[in-house]
C-alpha positions as CSV (number, residue, x, y, z in Angstrom):
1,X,119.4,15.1,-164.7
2,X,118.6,11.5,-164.0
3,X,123.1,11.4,-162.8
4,X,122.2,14.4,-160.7
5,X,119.3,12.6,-158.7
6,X,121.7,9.5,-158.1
7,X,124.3,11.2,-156.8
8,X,122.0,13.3,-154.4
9,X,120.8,10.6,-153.4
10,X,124.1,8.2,-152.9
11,X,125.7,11.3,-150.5
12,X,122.0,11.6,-148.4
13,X,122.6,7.8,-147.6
14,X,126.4,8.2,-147.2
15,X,125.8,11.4,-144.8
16,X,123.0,9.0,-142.8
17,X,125.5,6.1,-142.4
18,X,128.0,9.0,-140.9
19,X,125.5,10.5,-138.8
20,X,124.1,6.7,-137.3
21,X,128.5,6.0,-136.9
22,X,128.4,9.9,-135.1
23,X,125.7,8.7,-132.5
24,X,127.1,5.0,-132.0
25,X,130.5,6.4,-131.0
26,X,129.1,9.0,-128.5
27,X,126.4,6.8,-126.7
28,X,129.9,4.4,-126.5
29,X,131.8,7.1,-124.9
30,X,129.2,8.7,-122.8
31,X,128.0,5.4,-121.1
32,X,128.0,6.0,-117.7
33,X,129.9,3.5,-115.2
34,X,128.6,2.2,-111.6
35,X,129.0,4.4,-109.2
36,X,130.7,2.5,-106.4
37,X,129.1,3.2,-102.8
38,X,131.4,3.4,-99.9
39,X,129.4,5.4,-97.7
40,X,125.7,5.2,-96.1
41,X,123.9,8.3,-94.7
42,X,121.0,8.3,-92.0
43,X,119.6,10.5,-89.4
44,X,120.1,9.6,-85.7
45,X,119.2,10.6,-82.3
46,X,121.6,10.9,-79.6
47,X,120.4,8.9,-76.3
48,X,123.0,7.3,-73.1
49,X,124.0,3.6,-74.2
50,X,121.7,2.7,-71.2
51,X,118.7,4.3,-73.1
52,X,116.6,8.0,-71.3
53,X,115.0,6.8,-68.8
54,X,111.8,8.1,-67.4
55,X,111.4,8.2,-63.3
56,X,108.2,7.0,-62.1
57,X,106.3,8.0,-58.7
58,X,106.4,4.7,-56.1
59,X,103.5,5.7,-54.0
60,X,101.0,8.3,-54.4
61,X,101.2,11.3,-52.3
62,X,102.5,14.8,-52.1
63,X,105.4,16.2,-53.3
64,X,107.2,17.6,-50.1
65,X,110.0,18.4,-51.9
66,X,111.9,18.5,-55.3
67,X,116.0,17.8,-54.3
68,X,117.4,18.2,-57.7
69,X,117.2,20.4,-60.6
70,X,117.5,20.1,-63.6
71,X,121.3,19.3,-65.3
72,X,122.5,18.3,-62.1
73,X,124.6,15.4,-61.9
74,X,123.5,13.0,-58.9
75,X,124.5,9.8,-57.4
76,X,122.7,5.8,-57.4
77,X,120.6,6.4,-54.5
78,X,120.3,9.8,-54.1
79,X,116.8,11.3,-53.1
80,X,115.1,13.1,-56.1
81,X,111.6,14.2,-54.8
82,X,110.5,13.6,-51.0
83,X,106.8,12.7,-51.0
84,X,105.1,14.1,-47.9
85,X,105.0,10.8,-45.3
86,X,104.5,12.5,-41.7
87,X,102.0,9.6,-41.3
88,X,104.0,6.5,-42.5
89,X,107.0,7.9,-40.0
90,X,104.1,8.1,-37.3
91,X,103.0,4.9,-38.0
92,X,106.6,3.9,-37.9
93,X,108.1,5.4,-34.6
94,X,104.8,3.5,-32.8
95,X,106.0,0.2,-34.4
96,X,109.5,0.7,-33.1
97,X,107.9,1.9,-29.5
98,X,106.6,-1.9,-29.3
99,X,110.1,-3.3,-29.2
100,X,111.3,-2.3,-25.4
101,X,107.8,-3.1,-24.4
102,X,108.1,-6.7,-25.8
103,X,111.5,-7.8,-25.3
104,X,110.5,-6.8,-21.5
105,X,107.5,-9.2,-21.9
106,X,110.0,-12.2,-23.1
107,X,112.4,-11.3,-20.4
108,X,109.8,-11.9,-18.0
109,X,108.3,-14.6,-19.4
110,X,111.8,-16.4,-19.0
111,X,112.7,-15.4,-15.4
112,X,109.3,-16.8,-14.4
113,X,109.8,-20.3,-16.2
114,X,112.6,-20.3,-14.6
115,X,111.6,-20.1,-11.2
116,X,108.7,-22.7,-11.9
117,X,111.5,-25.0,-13.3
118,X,113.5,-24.8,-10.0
119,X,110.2,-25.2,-7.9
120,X,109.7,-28.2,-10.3
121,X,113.0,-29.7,-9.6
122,X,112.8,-29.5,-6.2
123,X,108.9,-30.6,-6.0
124,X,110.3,-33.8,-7.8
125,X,113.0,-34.2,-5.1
126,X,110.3,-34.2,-2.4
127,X,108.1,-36.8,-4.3
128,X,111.7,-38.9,-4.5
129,X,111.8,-38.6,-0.3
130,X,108.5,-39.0,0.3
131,X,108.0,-42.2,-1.4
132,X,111.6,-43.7,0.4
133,X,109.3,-42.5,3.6
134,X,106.0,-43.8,2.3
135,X,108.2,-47.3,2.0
136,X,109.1,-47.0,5.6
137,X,106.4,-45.8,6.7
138,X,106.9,-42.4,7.9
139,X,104.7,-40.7,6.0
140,X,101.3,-41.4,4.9
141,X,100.1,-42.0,1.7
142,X,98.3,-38.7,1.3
143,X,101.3,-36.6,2.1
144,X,102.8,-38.6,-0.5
145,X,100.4,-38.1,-3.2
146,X,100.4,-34.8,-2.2
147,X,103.7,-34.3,-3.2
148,X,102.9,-35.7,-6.5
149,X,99.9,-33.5,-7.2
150,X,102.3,-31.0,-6.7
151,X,104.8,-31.7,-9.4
152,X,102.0,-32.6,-11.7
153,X,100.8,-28.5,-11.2
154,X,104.5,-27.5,-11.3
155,X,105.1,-29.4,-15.0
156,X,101.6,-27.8,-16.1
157,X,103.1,-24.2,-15.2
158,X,106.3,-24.6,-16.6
159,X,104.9,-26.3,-20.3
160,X,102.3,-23.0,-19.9
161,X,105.3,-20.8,-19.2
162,X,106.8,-21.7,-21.8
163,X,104.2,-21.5,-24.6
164,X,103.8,-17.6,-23.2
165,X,107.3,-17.1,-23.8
166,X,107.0,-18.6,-27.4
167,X,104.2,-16.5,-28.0
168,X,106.0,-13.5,-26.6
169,X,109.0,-14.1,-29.1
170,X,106.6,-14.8,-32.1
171,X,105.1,-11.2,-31.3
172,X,108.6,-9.9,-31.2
173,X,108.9,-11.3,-34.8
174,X,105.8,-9.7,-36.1
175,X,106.4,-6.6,-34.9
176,X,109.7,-6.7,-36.4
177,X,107.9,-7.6,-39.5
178,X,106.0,-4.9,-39.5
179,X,108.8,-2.3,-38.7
180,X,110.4,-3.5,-41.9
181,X,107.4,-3.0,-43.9
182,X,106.8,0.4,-42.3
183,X,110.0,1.4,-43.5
184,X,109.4,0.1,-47.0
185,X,106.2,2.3,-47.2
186,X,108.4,5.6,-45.9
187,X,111.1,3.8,-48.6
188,X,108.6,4.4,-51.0
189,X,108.1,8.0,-50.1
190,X,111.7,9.1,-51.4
191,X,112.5,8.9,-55.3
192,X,116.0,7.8,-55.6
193,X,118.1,7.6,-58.9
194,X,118.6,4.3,-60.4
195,X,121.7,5.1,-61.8
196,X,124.9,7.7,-61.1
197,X,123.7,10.6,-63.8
198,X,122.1,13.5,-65.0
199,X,118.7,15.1,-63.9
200,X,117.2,15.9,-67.8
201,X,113.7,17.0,-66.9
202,X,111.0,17.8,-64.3
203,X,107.2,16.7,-65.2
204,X,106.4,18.2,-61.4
205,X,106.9,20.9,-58.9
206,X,106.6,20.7,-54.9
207,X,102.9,20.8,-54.4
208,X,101.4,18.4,-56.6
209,X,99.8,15.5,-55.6
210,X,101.2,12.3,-57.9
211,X,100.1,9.2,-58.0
212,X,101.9,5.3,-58.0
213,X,103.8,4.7,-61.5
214,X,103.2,8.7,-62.4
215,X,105.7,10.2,-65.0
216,X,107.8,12.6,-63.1
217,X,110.6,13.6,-65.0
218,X,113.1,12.2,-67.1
219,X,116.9,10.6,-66.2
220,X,120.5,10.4,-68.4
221,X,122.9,7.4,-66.9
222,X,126.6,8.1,-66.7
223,X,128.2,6.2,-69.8
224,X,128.6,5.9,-73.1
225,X,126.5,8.0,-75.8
226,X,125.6,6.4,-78.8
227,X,124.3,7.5,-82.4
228,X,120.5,5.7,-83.2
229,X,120.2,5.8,-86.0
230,X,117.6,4.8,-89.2
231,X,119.2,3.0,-92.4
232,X,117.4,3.3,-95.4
233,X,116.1,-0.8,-96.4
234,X,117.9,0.0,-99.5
235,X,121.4,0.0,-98.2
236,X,120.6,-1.6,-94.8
237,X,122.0,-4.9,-96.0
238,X,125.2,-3.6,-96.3
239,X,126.0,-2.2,-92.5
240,X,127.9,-4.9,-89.6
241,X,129.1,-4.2,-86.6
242,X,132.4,-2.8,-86.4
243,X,132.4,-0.2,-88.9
244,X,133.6,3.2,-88.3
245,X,131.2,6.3,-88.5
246,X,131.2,9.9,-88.0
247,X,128.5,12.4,-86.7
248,X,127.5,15.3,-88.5
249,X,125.7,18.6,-87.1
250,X,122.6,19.1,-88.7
251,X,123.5,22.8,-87.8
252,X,126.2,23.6,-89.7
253,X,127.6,20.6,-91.6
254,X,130.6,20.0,-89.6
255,X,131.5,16.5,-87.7
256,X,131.0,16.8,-84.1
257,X,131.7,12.8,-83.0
258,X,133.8,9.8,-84.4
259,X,132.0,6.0,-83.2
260,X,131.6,2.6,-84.6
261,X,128.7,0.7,-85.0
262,X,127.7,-1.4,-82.2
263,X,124.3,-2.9,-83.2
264,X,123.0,-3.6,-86.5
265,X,119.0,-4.2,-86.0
266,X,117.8,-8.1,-86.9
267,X,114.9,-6.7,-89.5
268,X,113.0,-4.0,-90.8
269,X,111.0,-1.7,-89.3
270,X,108.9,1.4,-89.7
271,X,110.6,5.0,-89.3
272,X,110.1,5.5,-85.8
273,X,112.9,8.1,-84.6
274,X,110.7,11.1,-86.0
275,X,107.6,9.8,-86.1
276,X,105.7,13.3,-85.5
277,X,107.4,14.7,-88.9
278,X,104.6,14.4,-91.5
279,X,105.9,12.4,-94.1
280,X,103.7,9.8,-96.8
281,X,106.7,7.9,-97.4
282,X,106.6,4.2,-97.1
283,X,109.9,3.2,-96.9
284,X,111.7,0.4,-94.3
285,X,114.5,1.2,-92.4
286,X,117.0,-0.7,-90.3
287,X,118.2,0.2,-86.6
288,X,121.9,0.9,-86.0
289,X,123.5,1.9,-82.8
290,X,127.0,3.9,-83.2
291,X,129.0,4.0,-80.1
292,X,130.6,7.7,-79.5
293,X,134.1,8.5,-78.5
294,X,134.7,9.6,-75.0
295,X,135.3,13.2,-76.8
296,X,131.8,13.5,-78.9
297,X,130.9,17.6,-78.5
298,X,126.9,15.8,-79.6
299,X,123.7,16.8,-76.3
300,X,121.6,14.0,-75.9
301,X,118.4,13.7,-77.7
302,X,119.4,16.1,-80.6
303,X,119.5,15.2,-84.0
304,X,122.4,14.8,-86.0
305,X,123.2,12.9,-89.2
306,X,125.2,9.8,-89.3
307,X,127.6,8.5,-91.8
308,X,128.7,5.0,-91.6
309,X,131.8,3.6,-93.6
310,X,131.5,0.3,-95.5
311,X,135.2,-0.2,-95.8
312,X,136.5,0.9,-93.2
């Protein structure tokens, strides 16, 4: 009996060592190897390289008129929205009415100096003659000083003369002045665009009364589109400049852009693309800009998903 118990007990131990060999072997061959990244995945926003940018009232007033709608493509310059300015062109034409009226003043100013100069000249010639006379005496000395008192009234006219036409150009001036800023004010009635592009949005309608540095619609520049997009902290290390990336339709999976990354952010910020998702994550992200090819099929400010290559 005593032989029976050994041996039951030498093949439990011998069947332990095989079953500890068993689970050795397999943990070996199931270790699992790293898993080598080549890839990094964000979310992005589609914006104009030059950033959307919003277009703000100059002057308050109210809006005469709205010149474009919205999608249409317009040129640097062109007149958006035309703020009602009946008063600053009034105020304006008056201005310009001043201009005849005081060139006419100068004109006249100068023909008159120059008549006192020639009666000035010619009152000095006298006093020349009359003092020769004087010396011979053919003249007495009051006709002489006379003369002189003469000339003296003459110089006093002309310097006077003068100083009126100075003044008369020096008007000239400020009205010219003010012409210009009279047409900076009626300047300042017409919304132009800052940029060749496209019209995205209309805050206002003809009507409404606005006000200076008011919101009234937002503005796409001509150009290059690029990908923003938000790099997990985790992998944001990894991104430079240069590397390829593709766009991906939240919609239905399928690349819609090809680009390369054209700005890698300096540090770590909070999520900010989204912000009015409700989310309680904490996590850091980095800013990358992708530049788009010329044939991207992406519409600006939508949401797509980015996928940046690290070896490529």
């Amino acid at each position: 009996m005593k032989k029976v118990n050994q041996l039951l007990k030498i093949s439990l131990a011998m069947l332990l060592l095989a079953s500890c060999s068993n689970e050795k072997k397999e943990s070996k061959s199931t270790a699992v190897s790293p898993v080598k990244i080549d890839k990094v995945e964000g979310i992005a926003r589609i914006e104009p390289e030059q950033g959307l940018l919003y277009i703000y009232s100059s002057a308050n007033g109210t809006i005469e008129n709205v010149n474009t709608s919205v999608n249409d493509k317009v040129k640097e310059g062109n007149v958006l929205i035309n703020l009602e300015n009946s008063t600053d062109i009034a105020q304006l034409n008056m201005e310009e009415s001043k201009i005849s009226s005081q060139k006419s003043t100068i004109q006249s100013a100068e023909m008159n100096a120059n008549a006192t100069l020639t009666d000035l000249k010619k009152a000095e010639r006298d006093v020349s003659l009359n003092e020769q006379l004087f010396a011979a005496k053919a003249i007495t000395e009051q006709t002489l000083n006379n003369s002189k008192a003469q000339v003296n009234k003459l110089q006093l006219d002309y310097k006077k003369l003068l100083s009126d036409k100075e003044l008369a150009k020096n008007k000239l001036v400020e009205i010219n002045a003010g012409i210009q800023y009279q047409k900076a004010v009626v300047g300042l009635k017409q919304i132009r665009a800052p940029y060749d592009g496209k019209v995205l949005q209309w805050d206002v309608h003809k009507g409404d009364y606005v006000t200076t540095g008011q919101k009234l619609g937002q503005f796409a520049p001509d150009g290059a589109l690029i990908a923003k997009a938000e790099i997990d902290e985790l992998f944001a290390g990894r991104i430079k400049t240069g590397m390829k990336a593709e766009i991906i339709s939240q919609l239905n999976g399928e690349k819609i852009a090809d680009g390369e990354v054209i700005f890698v952010g300096g540090y770590l910020k909070k999520k900010s693309l989204f912000s009015d998702e409700n989310t309680v994550e904490d996590r850091r992200i980095k800013e990358v800009f992708v530049r788009l090819n010329t044939e991207s099929k992406t519409t600006i400010n939508s949401r797509v998903n980015c996928i940046i290559f690290l070896n490529k």
